[in-house]
N, C-alpha and C positions, 0 to 999 in steps of 0.2 A: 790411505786416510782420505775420506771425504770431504771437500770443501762444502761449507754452507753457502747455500747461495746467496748471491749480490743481496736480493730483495730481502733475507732474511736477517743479515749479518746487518742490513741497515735497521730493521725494524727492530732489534736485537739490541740496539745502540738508543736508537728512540726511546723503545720502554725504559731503557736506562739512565738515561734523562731526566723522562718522567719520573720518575721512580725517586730521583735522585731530590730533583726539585722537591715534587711533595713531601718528602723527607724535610727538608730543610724548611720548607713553609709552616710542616706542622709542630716542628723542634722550635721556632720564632713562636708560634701559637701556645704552643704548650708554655713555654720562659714568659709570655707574657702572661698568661691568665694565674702559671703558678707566682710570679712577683704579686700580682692584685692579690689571690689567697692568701701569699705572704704576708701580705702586711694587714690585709683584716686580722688573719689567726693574731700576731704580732700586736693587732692596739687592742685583741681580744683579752691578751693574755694581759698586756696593760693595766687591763680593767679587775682583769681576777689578782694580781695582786695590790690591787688599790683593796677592794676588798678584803681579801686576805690579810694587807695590814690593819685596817680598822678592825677589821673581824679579833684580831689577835691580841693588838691591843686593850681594847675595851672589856673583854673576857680575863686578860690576864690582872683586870684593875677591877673588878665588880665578878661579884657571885654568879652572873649568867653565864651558862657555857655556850661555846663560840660558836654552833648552831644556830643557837637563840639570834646571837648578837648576828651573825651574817643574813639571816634571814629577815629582820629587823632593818639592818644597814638597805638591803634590796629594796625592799619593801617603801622604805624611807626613801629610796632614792629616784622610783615612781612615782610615791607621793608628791614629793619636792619637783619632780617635770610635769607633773599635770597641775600640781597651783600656781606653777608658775608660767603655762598655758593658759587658765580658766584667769590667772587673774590680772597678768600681763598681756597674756598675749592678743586679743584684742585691741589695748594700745597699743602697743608695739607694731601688729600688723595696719592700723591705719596709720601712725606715723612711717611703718616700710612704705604703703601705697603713697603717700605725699611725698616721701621722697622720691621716690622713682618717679612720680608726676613732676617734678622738679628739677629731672635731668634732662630733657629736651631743653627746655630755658638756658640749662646753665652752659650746655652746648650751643645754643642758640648767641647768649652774649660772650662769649668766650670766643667765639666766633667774631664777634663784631668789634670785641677787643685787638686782635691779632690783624682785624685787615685796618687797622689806622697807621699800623706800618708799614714801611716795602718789604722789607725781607720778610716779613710774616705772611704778608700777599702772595709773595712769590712761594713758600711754602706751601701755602693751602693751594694754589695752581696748581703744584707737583704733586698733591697727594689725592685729595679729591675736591670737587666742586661742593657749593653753598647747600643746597637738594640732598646731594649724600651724606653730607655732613650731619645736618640735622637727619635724618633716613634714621643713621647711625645712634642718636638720641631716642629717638621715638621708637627705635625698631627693637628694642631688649625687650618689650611686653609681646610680642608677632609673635618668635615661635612657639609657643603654648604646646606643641607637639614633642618639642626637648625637653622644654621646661619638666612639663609631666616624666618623663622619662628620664632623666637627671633625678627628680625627686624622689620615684620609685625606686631608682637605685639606690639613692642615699638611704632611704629607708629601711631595703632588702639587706643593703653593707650593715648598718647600726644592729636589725635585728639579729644579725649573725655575730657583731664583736659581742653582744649581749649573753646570747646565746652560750660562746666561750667562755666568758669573762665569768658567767655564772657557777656555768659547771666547773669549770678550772678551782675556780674560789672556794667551790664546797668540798670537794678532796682533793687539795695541792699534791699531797703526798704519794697518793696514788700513780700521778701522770711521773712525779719525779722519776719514783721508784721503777717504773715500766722506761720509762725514758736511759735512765740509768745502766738498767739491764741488759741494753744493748751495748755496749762498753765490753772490755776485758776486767775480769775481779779486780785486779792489780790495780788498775784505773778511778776504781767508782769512787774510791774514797776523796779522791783530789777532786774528781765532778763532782762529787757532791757538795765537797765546799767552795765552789767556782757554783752553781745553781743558786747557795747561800749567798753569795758576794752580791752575785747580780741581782736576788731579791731586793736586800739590803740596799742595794744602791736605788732599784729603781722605785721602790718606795720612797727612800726619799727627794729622789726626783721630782714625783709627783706632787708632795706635797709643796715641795718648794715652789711649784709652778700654780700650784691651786693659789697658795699665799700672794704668791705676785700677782697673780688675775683681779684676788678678790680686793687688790690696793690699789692696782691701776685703772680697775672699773668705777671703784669709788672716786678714786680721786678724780676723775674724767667726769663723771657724771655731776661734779660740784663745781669744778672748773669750767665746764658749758652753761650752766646755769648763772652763775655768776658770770661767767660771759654773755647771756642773754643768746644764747645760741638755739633756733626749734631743735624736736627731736630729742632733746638732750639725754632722754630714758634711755632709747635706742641708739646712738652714737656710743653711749659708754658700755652697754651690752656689749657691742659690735668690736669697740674697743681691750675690753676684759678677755673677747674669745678671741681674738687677734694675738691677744699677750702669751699666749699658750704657745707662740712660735717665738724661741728670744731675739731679738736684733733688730730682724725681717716681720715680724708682728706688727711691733709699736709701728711700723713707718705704714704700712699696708693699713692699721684700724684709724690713721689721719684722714686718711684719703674720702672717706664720704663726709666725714664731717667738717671738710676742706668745701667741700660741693656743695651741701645745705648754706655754709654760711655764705660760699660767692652769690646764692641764690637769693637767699638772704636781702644781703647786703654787703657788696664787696667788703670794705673795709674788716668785717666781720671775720673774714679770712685771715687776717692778720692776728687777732684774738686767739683761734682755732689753735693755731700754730704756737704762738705763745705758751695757749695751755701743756697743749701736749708736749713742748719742748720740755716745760716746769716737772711735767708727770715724770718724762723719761730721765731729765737730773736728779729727781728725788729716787726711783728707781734705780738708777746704777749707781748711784753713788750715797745712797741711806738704806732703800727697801733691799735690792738684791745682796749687798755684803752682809746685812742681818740675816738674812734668809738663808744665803751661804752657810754660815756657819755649822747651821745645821740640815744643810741640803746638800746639792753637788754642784761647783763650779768646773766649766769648760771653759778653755782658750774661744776668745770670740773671732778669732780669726779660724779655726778649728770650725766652729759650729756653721760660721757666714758659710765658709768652702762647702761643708757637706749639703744645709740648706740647696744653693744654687745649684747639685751638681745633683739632688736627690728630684727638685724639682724640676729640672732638665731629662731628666731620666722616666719620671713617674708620673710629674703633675703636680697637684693638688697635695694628694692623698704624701706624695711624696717628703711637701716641705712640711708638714703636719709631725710625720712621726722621723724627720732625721736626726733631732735631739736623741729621743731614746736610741733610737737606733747606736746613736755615737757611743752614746754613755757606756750600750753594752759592746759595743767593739772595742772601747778605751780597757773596761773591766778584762776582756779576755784576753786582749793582747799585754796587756801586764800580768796576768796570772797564768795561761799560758805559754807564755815566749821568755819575759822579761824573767818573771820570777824561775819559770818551771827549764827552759833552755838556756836562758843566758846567767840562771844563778841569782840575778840580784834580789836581795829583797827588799823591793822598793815599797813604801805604802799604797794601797789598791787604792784608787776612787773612793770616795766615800766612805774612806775606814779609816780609825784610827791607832793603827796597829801596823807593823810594819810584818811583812814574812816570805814564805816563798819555800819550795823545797828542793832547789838547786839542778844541777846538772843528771843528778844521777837518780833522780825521779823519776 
């Protein structure tokens, strides 16, 4: 038997390295681009059964068939973002420019606040100088090269969840039943009603989060005003679309309308705070247990964990959709495991029916 030679048994070893490496570069690349697909398809499908429920609703209560009413609901629902472009958006986007013109200043005194003390002095030493600092203020309008590119993408993502959300919406039934068929017979019938569950639940998810949005945008936008606070159209906008995340929203849609008012007028900060503390006690403890009732309630020690652990993983895009996300892992690990391995039948999320079909399912 021949031995290969030195030069070759190494070169032999090399390629397989290579080989090895790229491998695993492209298995990271592929995991990450399919998580991103992931979860457009994911707020895609969101969106088709938001539809799908109004769709089904409104047809099962009035003579139009559900065609009509979805194509209608669409339709409506372009209408309603383009007058509220043409008629908002213009203020809105000069009050976004005056805010953002606002932020160098409030960095500027915030600055000048923090060096009246020592330990604050000594902070800003350790992190960076007076020039950076402000840099840092005045430098979010520079890169116009991301900017553009961040927006294109947001755009490119929207027109694809739309895209889903659409077609999915117009024959649900279709994708089930294809979906379904790859299953064993024996199976489909329990998938089938685990696809049901998870409809039911995340319909009324949504609703319940539309309801919250459209009580703590109100209540925000009258609570600034009355607080004499600028902005106030656009802070409770900012505010309302904040609320679509629960816990981790409310605290994150304070935050610019913290900045307006120290801009403001310090004092005015303490208002801000005020309000929004007012919004988030009437919310957890009026708005959301009415809402509940008829929505789905999660552990908020539950939600905070996934929040943090989905936005450490993903980003953005992450702490956006880890609510649903839960909702349906809570659904299938109870209808699944609970019910279908462990026997019990406990009541699923969002139903009011207890079941399960035990071990021998």
């Amino acid at each position: 038997m021949t031995r290969m030679p030195a030069h070759g048994e190494f070169a032999r070893r090399v390629l397989i390295v290579i080989s090895l490496v790229a491998i695993v570069g492209l298995t990271f690349f592929v995991l990450g681009s399919g998580v991103h697909i992931f979860l457009m398809v994911f707020a895609g499908l969101l969106l088709a059964v938001f539809l799908d429920g109004v769709a089904s609703f409104v047809s099962e209560r009035t003579p139009f068939p559900r065609s009509f009413v979805l194509t209608a609901t669409v339709v409506g629902m372009f209408f309603l973002g383009w007058a509220s472009i043409w008629g908002l958006g213009p203020r809105v986007a000069a009050q976004l420019s005056e805010f953002m013109d606002l932020i160098p200043s409030v960095v500027s005194e915030a600055e000048e606040a923090l060096r009246e003390y020592r330990w604050s002095r000594e902070l800003l030493s350790l992190t960076m100088e007076s020039n950076e600092l402000l840099a840092l203020g005045g430098g979010m309008l520079r890169p116009i090269t991301s900017l553009f590119c961040g927006v294109m993408a947001g755009i490119v993502n929207l027109v694809i969840i739309l895209v889903v959300g659409i077609y999915v919406a117009a024959s649900p039934r279709t994708y089930v039943r294809g979906a379904l068929r790859l299953l064993p017979v024996s199976r489909r019938a329990r998938a089938g009603e685990v696809v049901a569950a998870l409809t039911h639940v995340i319909r009324r998810w949504i609703a319940g989060r539309l309801a919250s949005m459209l009580v703590v945008g109100a209540l925000t936008i009258v609570g600034l005003l009355i607080a004499g606070i600028p902005l106030a159209l656009t802070l409770g906008l900012f505010a309302a679309l904040a609320a679509f995340v629960p816990y981790v929203g409310p605290a994150i849609g304070a935050i610019p309308a913290i900045l307006v008012a120290l801009a403001d007028e310090p004092v005015k900060a303490l208002y801000v705070v005020l309000v929004f503390t007012l919004v988030q006690i009437l919310e957890n403890y009026i708005i959301t247990p009415l809402i509940d009732q008829k929505a789905v309630s999660l552990p908020p020690a539950l939600l905070i964990s996934a929040q943090i652990l989905m936005g450490v993983l993903l980003g953005a895009a992450g702490v956006l959709l880890a609510t649903p996300l839960v909702v349906v892992a809570v659904v299938l690990v109870q209808m699944l495991y609970i019910q279908d391995v462990l026997g019990d039948p406990i009541r699923v999320l969002g139903s009011n029916e207890v079941g399960g079909r035990g071990r021998d399912t």
